[in-house]
Structures are given as structure tokens and as C-alpha cells.
Phi, psi and omega in degrees: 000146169296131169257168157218174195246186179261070172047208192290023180290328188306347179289314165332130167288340184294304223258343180304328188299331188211012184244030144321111206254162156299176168264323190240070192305147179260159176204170165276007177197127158359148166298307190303290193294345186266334178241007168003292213216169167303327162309289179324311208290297174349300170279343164245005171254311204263302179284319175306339176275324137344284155000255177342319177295329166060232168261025173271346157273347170189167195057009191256153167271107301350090235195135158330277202320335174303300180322331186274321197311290217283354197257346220264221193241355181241357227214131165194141159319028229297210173210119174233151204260140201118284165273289147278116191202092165266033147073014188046049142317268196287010205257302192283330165303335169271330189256007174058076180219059166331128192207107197324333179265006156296125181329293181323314160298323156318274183331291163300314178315296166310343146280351156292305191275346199276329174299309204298351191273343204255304177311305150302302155349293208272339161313260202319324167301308175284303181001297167243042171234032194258358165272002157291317192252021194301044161245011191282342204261350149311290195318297192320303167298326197301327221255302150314319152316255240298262191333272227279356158308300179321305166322305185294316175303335185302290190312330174263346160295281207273332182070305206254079169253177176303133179268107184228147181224011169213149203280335157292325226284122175299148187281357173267011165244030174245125165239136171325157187206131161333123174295350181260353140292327201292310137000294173287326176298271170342288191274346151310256153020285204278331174319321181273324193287329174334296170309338182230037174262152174331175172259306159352153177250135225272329177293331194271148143325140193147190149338302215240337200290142245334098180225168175244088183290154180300311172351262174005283216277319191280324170310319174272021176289315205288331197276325157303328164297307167330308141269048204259331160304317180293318197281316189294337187284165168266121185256149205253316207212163194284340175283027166305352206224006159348310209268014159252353154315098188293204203241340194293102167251034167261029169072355170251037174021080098356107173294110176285112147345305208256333176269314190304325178316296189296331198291307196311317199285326164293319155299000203270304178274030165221121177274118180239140177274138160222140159050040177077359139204163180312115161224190171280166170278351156341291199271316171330283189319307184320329181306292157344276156337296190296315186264353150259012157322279172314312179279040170078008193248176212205152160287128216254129218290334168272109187281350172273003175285018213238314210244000185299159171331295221253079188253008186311332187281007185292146201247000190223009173286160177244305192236103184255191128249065197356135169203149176159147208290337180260310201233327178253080195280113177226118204273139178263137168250012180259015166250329173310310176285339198244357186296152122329132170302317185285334147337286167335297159345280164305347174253341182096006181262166165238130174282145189261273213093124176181236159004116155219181165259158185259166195312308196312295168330286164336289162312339158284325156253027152066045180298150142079331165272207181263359238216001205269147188279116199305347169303317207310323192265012164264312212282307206232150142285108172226152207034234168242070168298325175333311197308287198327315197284315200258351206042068176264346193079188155313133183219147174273190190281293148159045194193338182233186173277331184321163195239147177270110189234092174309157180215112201279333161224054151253001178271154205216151136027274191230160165242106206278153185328345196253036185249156180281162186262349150322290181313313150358274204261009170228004186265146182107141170269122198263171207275146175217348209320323155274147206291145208289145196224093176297341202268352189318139139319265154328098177301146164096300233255079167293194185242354189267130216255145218238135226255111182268311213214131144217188217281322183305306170315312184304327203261332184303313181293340166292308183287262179356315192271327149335296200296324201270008160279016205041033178274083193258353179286324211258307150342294190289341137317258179351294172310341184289295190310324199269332188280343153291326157315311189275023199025036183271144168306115179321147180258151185269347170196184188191135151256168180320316184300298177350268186346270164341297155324320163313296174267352170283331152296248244297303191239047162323120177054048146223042162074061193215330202287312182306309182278001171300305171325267184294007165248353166270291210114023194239006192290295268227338201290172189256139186220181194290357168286285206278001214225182193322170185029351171304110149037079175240170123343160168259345190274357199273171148331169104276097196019131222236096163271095176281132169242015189233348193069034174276333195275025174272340193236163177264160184286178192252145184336103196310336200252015157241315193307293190328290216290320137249121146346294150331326201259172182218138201303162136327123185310165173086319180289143204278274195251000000 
């Protein structure tokens, strides 16, 4: 008899192994009884793929958001003797010395394909009951946003993956597809699915709740548009992506004026359709922006009311994940991974002592000066703000007589046998942005809903796409607004580097930073974390200064390459 597979799920190394279907599956109930009525249907096509996502988009310690965070400038893993020690796992993903057999990709690659695999499945399942059933054909669109969200994370991790859209499709017929199809794919897609997605706000309890909404679908219009230069080369050669290699080598990876130029001018000539007609992408992201505007959301006069326990009621979340402890259970692991145990302790978690922020971060919101930024001590635990906050008292460092004090700029790569052991188990500002939720059943299981895309990102890509269209007045409203929310000091002029410099404040630890990064032209550049001879390990690397740009996209999993033939490593990459 013929198998077939569960759509690209078959790529996953998870799911190859065992997910073959029959053509005539046995079950304990019709196809006919599973799709009766609206509910049923509801519940065995659209929500079992809700389900399936878990923490693979956040809170898993291998997660899209890891992919974006831990590679990126602001965010590092240190190797502290003792505490963290990970085989320079996470030490060589930071000096970017990217290796097709590292776990984290695997890992993410397979959950990405493993939704896009369930989403076909349920494409193909509803199909033919939407001429009995058309109001059946929202769940179908519903279904499609969501894979192709899913893509555009494929696309921006991996570039060149397989395109597949029906749950048949044999694996000696899945081929790699051109990232600039792929590209063209994502957004055709959210394009078509638009007219019959909800209205509803994907953040409130309800209907709509993590659901994929127009709200939704035009941010992920506006984050493709946005990077809509990078997403379009094809890569050919490991120098595809040449022209985002900056030029800055004085370690503080500086947004070049004259490469942002160029950046500019290419967005300028790729036409993207949203809602029927053609713009460019600049002007798409304003389109975007401006319609979820319009769909009511707004910046919520507070910015840590975004990250609170109770946060369904934010006027400015787009795209969460439902969490809590009863009924949407998602063990977050990055505050867990990144506190002092004993800090943890006291609080009821238990700390990995591990994750921290990097120096480089630090110097950007202007730690330890007059100039520092009021986000900061929302976004990070520095010095003991903990005492104040949490009332834990006194804690010790857990290695000296010293009292446990983060330290926001000593942290560094590695710590070598001759390093003091304070600094050792306190350096670095650790993550706090959500508010700590005592009432948890569960460490890891909060009550705070875990924040993918918001309005605040929205309005900032909106300025951006103002500036790089020559608007500097408009831009420069628009940073004001979100740095007045923050009581933060208004700026008075703007560079591309602003911008940038913005958003690593503004969206600290929400999955932002690497494409920021590689569309400023600065992923690649050496900053005071990073560069030759610095301080390693013996099992990490030394710093991998790509002068060709291969290291904006990841190798694609050394363990799919295995599993199809058909697929072909990324340029730059060995295996």
C-alpha cells in the first residue's frame, strides 16, 4: 500500500522516523464526525496545531527566540566554572562559529517543520468539506497564516528550505526552494489568507486568544518587508550576503551610514502586494504598521504593563503565547537559566546561574552613567536591585564571603581557572523583564503570557522604514514616542545606529536582536564581547570574523542533510 507523510514534517529528524500514514487511516471516529459542526472541526484542525507549538517558539532552551537572542550582541551564555558548563556549546554559537551537528538547530528545524507538517495535514483534511461547509474556509486561511509565519521563521534561520504545502507530497519529491521564492511564498500566503482572518486581538482571553489575526498577519508582513533585502538574495556562493558585512572594527559594531544606504536603496525597488496592491517595502512596512494601528492597538501608557502576570489586557501585545500554569502550561526556561541559584532560590526557582546580558548591552543603555536608561532596570537584574524588589535579604555570592551582586561589566566569554571567583558566579545582568509570579504552581509555568510580536517593535519598523525612505523628521517623531513612554530623554536628531541602539533597548530579550542586526550590517562585526584573541575556552573557537556574510543564515542540521539527499548544505558551511 502507499504511504504518505505528514507534509515537510517528514524533514524533521523527530518526525521521520515514525510518522507515516496509511491512505485509509483507522481512528476511532470519522473524518465525517470530526468535522460535523464548527467546533469539532475547530478542535480537531486549528487547535491541535496551537497545541503542538508548546515552547517552541519561546521559553524552550532551544526555541526560534534562542536562535534569535544567544548569536546576537546583546545576549550570552558564559562558561563559568562550576556553574555553567556546556561542552562550548553555547560559548562557539556566540563567537559564531556555527556547526551543522550542533543540537539547537536540529531541534529548532524540527519544530518549525513539525507545525508546518500538522498544518498541512489539516489543509488537506478540511479541503473537502469547505464545499459543504464554507465558513470552514477561515479555519483553512487561519491555517495557512500560521504555516506561513512559520516559514518566514524557516527562511530567516535556514534561507534555502523546502517548500511543501500538501501532506502527500512524497519525500523524493521535497526540494530545496530559493530563499527568494520562499520569500514570495510567506507572503502571497498571508496575502491571500487576510480577508478571512479574525478581527479579534490575539492578546485578550477569548475567541482570538494566541490565535493568528489580521493584527497578526500584517506584523508578519511588516517583519518581511523590513528585511525583505536580506530575504530576497539567493544564496549562491558563501559571498551572498557581501554587501551586510560592516566595515566597523572598533568592537562597538556601529550601523554604517553608507552600507544602510545601500540597504536602503534595494528596498526601495522590491514590490511587495498586501491587500491588492503593490508597494515597495518601506513603504509596505508603514502600510502594515498603520493597519494594526487601526485595529485598535496602541502603546500601553506603561511599559512593564506589557510583561506583568496578568497581561492579556495589553493594548499594545499583537502576537503572544498563552501561558499560565493551569490550563496553557509553557515552562519558560530563561529566567531560570539565566538568575544566580541562590537569587532563585529565594524566590522558589531553581537558577542555572548561567544567560546573562553582555557588556556590549550594557554600554548601550548606558549602565553605571547619567545617561542610563530607564528600561534598563526593567529589562535586567544589576547590582542588588533583587534585595529591593523581591525582599530576599542578603544573599551570598556562593563561593566567597562577598554578598551577591551582579555585575553588569565584568561579563566575559569564559572564565579561566585564574579568574576571581566572585566575578565567576556574579558577573553580567541577568533577565527579568517579566514580572516574577509568585503564585506559579510550577517554576518555569508563570502566569505571564509570553510576548512574540508587539506594537512597540511595530512602531519602531515604522520609523525605520520613515528614515530609510528619507524622512528623518518622521522617524524621529515616532523614537520619541516610544523613548517618551519610557521616560526616557527625547532625541534630538537620528542615526541609522539610533535606531538600532533603540531597538535593542526597547526590545530587550524579545527575539529581535540578530535580524536587527543583519539588516543594520553589524552581525558580523567584533564588539567588546567578541573578537580575535579574546578569552576562550579550550573546547570554544576563536572568533569566527566572516568577511564573506555566510554567517547570517545557519547551516541547515547536519541530521536532515543525512535524512534527505535532495537537500544541500548552505554555502560557507563544511557539511
Amino acid at each position: 500500500m502507499k504511504k504518505y507523510i505528514f507534509g515537510v514534517a517528514l524533514l524533521s529528524a523527530a518526525l521521520l522516523t515514525g510518522c507515516s500514514l496509511d491512505e485509509n487511516p483507522k481512528s476511532q471516529f470519522s473524518e465525517g464526525e470530526a468535522f460535523k459542526n464548527s467546533t469539532l472541526t475547530y478542535v480537531n484542525s486549528v487547535a491541535n496545531v496551537y497545541s503542538a507549538i508548546g515552547d517552541g517558539l519561546y521559553g524552550g532552551t532551544d526555541c526560534v527566540h534562542t536562535l534569535q537572542e544567544f548569536m546576537s550582541d546583546a545576549t550570552m551564555l558564559p562558561g563559568r566554572q562550576g556553574d555553567w558548563v556546556d561542552g562550548g556549546k553555547w560559548q562557539n554559537m556566540f563567537l559564531h562559529n556555527f556547526e551543522s551537528s550542533v543540537d539547537t538547530y536540529a531541534t529548532v528545524w524540527n519544530h518549525l517543520f513539525k507545525i508546518i507538517g500538522l498544518c498541512n495535514t489539516s489543509i488537506d483534511k478540511l479541503t473537502p468539506f469547505l464545499e459543504e461547509h464554507p465558513d470552514y474556509k477561515a479555519y483553512v486561511s487561519e491555517l495557512r497564516a500560521l504555516r506561513a509565519i512559520y516559514y518566514y521563521y524557516a527562511m530567516d534561520f535556514f534561507a534555502q528550505v523546502p517548500v511543501v504545502t500538501s501532506s502527500k507530497q512524497s519525500i523524493s519529491d521535497v526540494k530545496q526552494s530559493n530563499r527568494s521564492d520562499v520569500f514570495q511564498f510567506v507572503t502571497s500566503e498571508l496575502e491571500a489568507a487576510l480577508p478571512n482572518l479574525g478581527d479579534g486581538h490575539s492578546q485578550n482571553t477569548g475567541e482570538y486568544y494566541g490565535r493568528v489575526t489580521k493584527a497578526v498577519a500584517y506584523m508578519c508582513l511588516a517583519k518581511c518587508a523590513i528585511n525583505a533585502p536580506v530575504y530576497t538574495i539567493d544564496d549562491t556562493s558563501a559571498s551572498s550576503y557581501q554587501a551586510f558585512v560592516g566595515t566597523d572594527l572598533s568592537k562597538q559594531a556601529t550601523a554604517s551610514e553608507t552600507l544602510g544606504q545601500a540597504v536602503s536603496d534595494k528596498g526601495k525597488t522590491i514590490m511587495m502586494t498586501v491587500d491588492g496592491t503593490k508597494r515597495n517595502c518601506w513603504e509596505t512596512v508603514k502600510y502594515c504598521v498603520d493597519k494594526i494601528q487601526a485595529a485598535g492597538y496602541s502603546l500601553t501608557a506603561n511599559y512593564a504593563d506589557n510583561f506583568v502576570k496578568a497581561n492579556e489586557s495589553s493594548t499594545e501585545n499583537i502576537f503572544v503565547r498563552p501561558n499560565d500554569d493551569k490550563t496553557y502550561k509553557i515552562t519558560d526556561y530563561n529566567l531560570m537559566r539565566s538568575l544566580h541559584y541562590n537569587h532563585a532560590s529565594a524566590i522558589g526557582y531553581s537558577g542555572w546561574n548561567g544567560a546573562c546580558a553582555t557588556v556590549r548591552a550594557m554600554q548601550v543603555m548606558g549602565y553605571g552613567t547619567a545617561n542610563e536608561d530607564p528600561r534598563l532596570r526593567l529589562n535586567y537584574w544589576c547590582d542588588q536591585d533583587f534585595e529591593k524588589e523581591q525582599k530576599t535579604g542578603s544573599l551570598s555570592d556562593g563561593a566567597t564571603s562577598k554578598p551577591l551582586e551582579y555585575e553588569p561589566l565584568k561579563a566575559v566569554v569564559n572564565f579561566g581557572n585564574d579568574a576571581d571567583p566572585h566575578d565567576v558566579k556574579c558577573a553580567g545582568a541577568r533577565f527579568k523583564k517579566y514580572e516574577y509570579d509568585g503564585t506559579a504552581s510550577s517554576q518555569g509555568q508563570n502566569n505571564n503570557d509570553l510576548v512574540i510580536w508587539r506594537y512597540g517593535d511595530a512602531l519602531l519598523l515604522k520609523a525605520e522604514a520613515e528614515y530609510r525612505l528619507g524622512d528623518k523628521a518622521g522617524a524621529l517623531s515616532l523614537v520619541n514616542e516610544i523613548r517618551t513612554r519610557a521616560k526616557a530623554t527625547p532625541r534630538t536628531s537620528l542615526t541609522l545606529n539610533d535606531i538600532l541602539d533603540e531597538r535593542m533597548i526597547e526590545l530587550a530579550w524579545e527575539g529581535t536582536r540578530r535580524q536587527d542586526q543583519i539588516r543594520f550590517c553589524t552581525f558580523t562585526e567584533p564588539t567588546v564581547d567578541r573578537y580575535s584573541g579574546v578569552a576562550h575556552s579550550s573546547l570554544a573557537g576563536d572568533y569566527n570574523d566572516d568577511k564573506t556574510g555566510y554567517t547570517v543564515v545557519y547551516p541547515i542540521p547536519y541530521s536532515v542533510l543525512n535524512l534527505n539527499k535532495n537537500l544541500k548544505q548552505n554555502p560557507g558551511y563544511k557539511k
